[in-house]
N, C-alpha and C positions, 0 to 999 in steps of 0.2 A: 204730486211728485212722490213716487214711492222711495223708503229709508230703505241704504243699501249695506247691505251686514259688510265690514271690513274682513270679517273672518274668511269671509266665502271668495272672497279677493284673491289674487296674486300677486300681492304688493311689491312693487323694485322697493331698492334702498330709499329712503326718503331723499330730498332734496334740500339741504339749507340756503335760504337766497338771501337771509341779512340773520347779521348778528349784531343787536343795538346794546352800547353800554350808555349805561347812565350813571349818573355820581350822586349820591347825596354826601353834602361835607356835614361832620359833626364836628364837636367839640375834640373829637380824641382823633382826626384825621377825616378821608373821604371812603367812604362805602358804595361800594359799586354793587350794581343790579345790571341785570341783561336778560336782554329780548331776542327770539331767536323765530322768525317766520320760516315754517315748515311748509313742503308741498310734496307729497305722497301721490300715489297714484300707478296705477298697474299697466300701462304703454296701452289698452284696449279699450279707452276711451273714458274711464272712472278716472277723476280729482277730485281732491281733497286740498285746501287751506286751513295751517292752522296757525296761531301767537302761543309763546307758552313762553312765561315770565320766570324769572326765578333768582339766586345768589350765585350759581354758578351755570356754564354756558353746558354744559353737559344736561343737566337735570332741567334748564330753557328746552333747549333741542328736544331733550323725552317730551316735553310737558308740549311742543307746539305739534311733537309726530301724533302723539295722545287726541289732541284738539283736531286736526288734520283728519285722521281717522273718522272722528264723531261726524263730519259735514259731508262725505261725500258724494258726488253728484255724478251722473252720466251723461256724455257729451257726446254728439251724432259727427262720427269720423266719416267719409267716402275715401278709400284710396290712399291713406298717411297724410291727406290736407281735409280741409274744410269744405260743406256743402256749399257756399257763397258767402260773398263778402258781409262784413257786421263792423258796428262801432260798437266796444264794451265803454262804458262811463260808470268812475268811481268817486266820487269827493271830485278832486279839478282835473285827474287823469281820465283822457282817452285814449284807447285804443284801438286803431282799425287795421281787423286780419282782413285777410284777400288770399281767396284759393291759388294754388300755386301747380305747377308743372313737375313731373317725378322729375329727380336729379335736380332741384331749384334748393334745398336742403331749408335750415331754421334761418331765413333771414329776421332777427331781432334783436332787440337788447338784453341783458344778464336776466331781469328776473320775468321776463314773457319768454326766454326759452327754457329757463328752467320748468316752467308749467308745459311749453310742449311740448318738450322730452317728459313728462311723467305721464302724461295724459296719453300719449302716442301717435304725434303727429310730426313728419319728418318731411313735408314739405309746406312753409307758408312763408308769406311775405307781410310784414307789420310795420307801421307807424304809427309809433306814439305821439299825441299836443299834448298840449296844458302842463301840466306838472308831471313832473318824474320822481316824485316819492316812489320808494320803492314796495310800499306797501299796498295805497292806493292803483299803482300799473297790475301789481299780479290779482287785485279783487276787481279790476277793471276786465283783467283779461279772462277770469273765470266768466263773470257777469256776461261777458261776449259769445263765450263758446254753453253757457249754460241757455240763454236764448235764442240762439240757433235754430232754424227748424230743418229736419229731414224730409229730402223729398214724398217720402212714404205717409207723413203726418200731414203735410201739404196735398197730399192726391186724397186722402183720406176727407179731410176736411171742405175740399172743391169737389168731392163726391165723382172725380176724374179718375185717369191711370197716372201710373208713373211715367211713362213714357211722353205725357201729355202736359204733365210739369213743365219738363223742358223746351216745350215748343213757345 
């Protein structure tokens, strides 16, 4: 898997799909920390996930677009949907995409469409089992769309045509 420079990107605004507060109580009151899961990505088929920790939800947000950035990946688009159906599996979430028909638009949850608005896919159909952390669904739904094959690596590989895929 080749590393893909962010710079050379056209990145959209990032996407925030959670912001976690946490408490630690001290002696002089409670101290809050926050987590903030970023998801980047340029609508042309490049995501990115990232976590970025921090005291305030600003400098979280930098730190997870930051993170987001360093990881990401290229995922094989046909047409605004997917080449064929996949289960992604993360920790106890599943999720299974299934290509869709133009004008069918993001049938999903909060944070599996926030990945396919950044990624750049406007038409698919999802359901989520198991657990609905929202952390483990969007490393589930990367995990899905990162193992995917295109039909062209498939002909490639069957030493066939393209055309011949689909038969």
């Amino acid at each position: 898997m080749a590393i893909i420079n962010p710079a050379e990107l056209d990145l959209q605004e990032e996407a925030v799909v959670k912001v976690n507060r946490t408490a630690k109580v001290t002696s002089r009151g409670k101290r809050f920390r926050f987590s903030a899961l970023v998801v980047v990505g340029d609508g042309k088929g490049h995501i990115g996930v990232g976590l970025g920790k921090a005291n305030e939800v600003i400098s979280a947000i930098q730190k997870g677009k930051d993170a987001a950035k360093q990881n990401i990946v290229k995922v094989s688009l046909v047409n605004g949907t997917i080449p064929h159906k996949i289960i992604g599996k993360h920790g106890a979430s599943r999720i299974m995409l299934k290509p869709a028909s133009p004008g069918t638009g993001i049938i999903a949850s909060s944070p599996v469409r926030a990945v396919m608005e950044q990624v750049g896919i406007y038409n698919i159909l999802t359901k989520r089992t198991g657990s609905k952390n929202t952390m483990n669904l969007v490393h589930a739904t990367v995990n899905a769309l990162v193992t995917m094959k295109d039909a062209v690596a498939i002909a490639n590989k069957r030493g066939i045509t393209i055309g011949e895929v689909f038969n």
